[in-house]
C-alpha positions as CSV (number, residue, x, y, z in Angstrom):
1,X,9.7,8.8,0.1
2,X,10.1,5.3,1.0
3,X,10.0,2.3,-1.1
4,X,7.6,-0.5,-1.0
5,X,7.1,-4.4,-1.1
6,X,4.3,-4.0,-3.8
7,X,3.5,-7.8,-4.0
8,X,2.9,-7.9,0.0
9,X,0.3,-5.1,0.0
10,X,-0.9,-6.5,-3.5
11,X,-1.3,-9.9,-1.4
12,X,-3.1,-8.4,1.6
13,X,-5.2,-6.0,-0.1
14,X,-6.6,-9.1,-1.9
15,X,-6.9,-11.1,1.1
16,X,-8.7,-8.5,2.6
17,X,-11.3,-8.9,-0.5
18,X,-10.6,-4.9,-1.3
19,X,-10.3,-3.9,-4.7
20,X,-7.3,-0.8,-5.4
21,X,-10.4,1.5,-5.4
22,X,-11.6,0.3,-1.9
23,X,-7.8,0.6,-0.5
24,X,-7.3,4.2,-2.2
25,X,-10.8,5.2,-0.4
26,X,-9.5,4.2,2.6
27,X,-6.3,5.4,2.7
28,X,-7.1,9.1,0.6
29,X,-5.6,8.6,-2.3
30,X,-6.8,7.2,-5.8
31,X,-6.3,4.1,-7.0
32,X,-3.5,4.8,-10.0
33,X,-1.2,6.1,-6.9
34,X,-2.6,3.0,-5.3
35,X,-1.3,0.8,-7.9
36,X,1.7,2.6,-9.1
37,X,2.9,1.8,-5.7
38,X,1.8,-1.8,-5.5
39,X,3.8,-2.0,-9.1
40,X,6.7,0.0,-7.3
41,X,6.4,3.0,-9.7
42,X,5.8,4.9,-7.5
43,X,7.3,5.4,-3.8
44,X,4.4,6.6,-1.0
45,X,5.2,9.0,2.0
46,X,5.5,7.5,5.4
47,X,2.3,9.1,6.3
48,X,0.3,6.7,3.4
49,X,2.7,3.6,4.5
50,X,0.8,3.9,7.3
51,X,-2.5,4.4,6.4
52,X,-1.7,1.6,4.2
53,X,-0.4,-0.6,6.6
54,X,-3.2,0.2,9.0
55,X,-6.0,-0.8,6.7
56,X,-4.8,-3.7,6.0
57,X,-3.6,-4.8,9.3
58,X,0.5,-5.1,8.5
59,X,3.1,-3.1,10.5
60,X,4.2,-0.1,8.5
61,X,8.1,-2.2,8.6
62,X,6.1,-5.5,7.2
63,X,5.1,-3.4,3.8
64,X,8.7,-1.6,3.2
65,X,11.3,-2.8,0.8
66,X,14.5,-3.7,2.6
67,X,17.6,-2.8,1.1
């Protein structure tokens, strides 16, 4: 599992204009795993990184936390 910049795909996802519901549609999952992420409760498998990042038109490497 990899961690996440939360705020950055909190701040695309709004500029966007999606709501967490329309984001978790997207990507597959629902929109508490959506957020726990986005509030870094919760880390997300590469795989939904990507689907992630490719919804909301960010490089997987843009959204993840660097240590």
């Amino acid at each position: 599992m990899i961690r996440t910049n939360g705020n950055k795909i909190r701040n695309a996802r709004e500029i966007k204009g999606l709501t967490l519901a329309q984001l978790a549609e997207k990507v597959g999952k629902t929109a508490p795993y959506i957020s726990d992420i986005e509030r870094g409760n919760r880390r997300g498998s590469y795989e939904t990184l990507l689907r992630i990042a490719d919804v909301l038109g960010l490089k997987v490497e843009e959204i993840r936390e660097v240590a």
